[in-house]
C-alpha positions as CSV (number, residue, x, y, z in Angstrom):
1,X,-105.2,42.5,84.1
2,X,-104.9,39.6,81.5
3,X,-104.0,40.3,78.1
4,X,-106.8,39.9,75.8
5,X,-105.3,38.5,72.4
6,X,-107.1,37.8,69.2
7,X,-106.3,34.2,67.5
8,X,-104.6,35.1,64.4
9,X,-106.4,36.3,61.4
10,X,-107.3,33.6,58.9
11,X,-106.9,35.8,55.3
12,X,-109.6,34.6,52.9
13,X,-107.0,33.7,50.2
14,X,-105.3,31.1,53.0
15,X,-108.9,29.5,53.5
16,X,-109.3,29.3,49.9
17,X,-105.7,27.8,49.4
18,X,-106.7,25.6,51.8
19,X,-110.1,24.6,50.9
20,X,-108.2,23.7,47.2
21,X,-105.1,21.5,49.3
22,X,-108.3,19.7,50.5
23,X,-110.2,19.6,47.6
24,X,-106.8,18.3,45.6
25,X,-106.1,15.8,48.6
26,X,-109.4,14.1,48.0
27,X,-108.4,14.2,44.6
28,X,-105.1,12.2,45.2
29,X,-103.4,15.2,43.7
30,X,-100.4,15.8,46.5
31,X,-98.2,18.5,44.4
32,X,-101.2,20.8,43.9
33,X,-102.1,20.5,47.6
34,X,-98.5,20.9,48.6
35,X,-98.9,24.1,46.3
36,X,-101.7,25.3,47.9
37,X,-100.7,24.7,51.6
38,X,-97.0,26.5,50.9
39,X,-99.5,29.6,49.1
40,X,-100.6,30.0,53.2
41,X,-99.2,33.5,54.5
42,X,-97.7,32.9,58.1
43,X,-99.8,34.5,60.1
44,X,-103.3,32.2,58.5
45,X,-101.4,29.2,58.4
46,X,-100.7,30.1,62.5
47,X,-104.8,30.4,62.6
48,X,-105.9,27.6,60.8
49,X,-103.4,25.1,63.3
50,X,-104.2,26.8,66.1
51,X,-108.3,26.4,65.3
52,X,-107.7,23.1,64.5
53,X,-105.7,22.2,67.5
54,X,-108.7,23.8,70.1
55,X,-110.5,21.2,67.8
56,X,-108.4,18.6,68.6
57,X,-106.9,18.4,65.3
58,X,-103.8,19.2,62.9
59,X,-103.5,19.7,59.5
60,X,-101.6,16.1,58.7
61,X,-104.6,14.2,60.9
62,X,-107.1,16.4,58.8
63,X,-105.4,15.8,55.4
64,X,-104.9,12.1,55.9
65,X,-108.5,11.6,56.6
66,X,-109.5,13.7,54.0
67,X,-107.5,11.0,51.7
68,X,-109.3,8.2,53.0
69,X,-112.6,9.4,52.9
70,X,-111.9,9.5,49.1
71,X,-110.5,5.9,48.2
């Protein structure tokens, strides 16, 4: 029989942190959302790039466009 794993879990204090390195990427604000994305325990940070990989995505692609959607 197959293995049935879970994705990893994505802590509500990672989406937070990362909702804020968004929010301060928008902003032009890189330290704070450096600060935020480092805040990410291991085993979120592992969910949010593997969600956002099924998507098609990763975290530079989303953060960059993030940026330019604000200038």
């Amino acid at each position: 029989m197959p293995e049935n794993t879970a994705p990893p879990t994505i802590r509500p204090l990672a989406a937070a942190h990362f909702r804020d390195a968004l929010t301060a990427t928008q902003a032009g604000d890189t330290a704070t959302a450096v600060g935020a994305l480092l805040a990410i325990d291991a085993e979120s940070w592992q969910g949010i790039t593997d969600r956002l990989n099924a998507l098609g995505g990763t975290v530079a692609q989303l953060l960059a466009t993030t940026a330019r959607e604000a200038s």
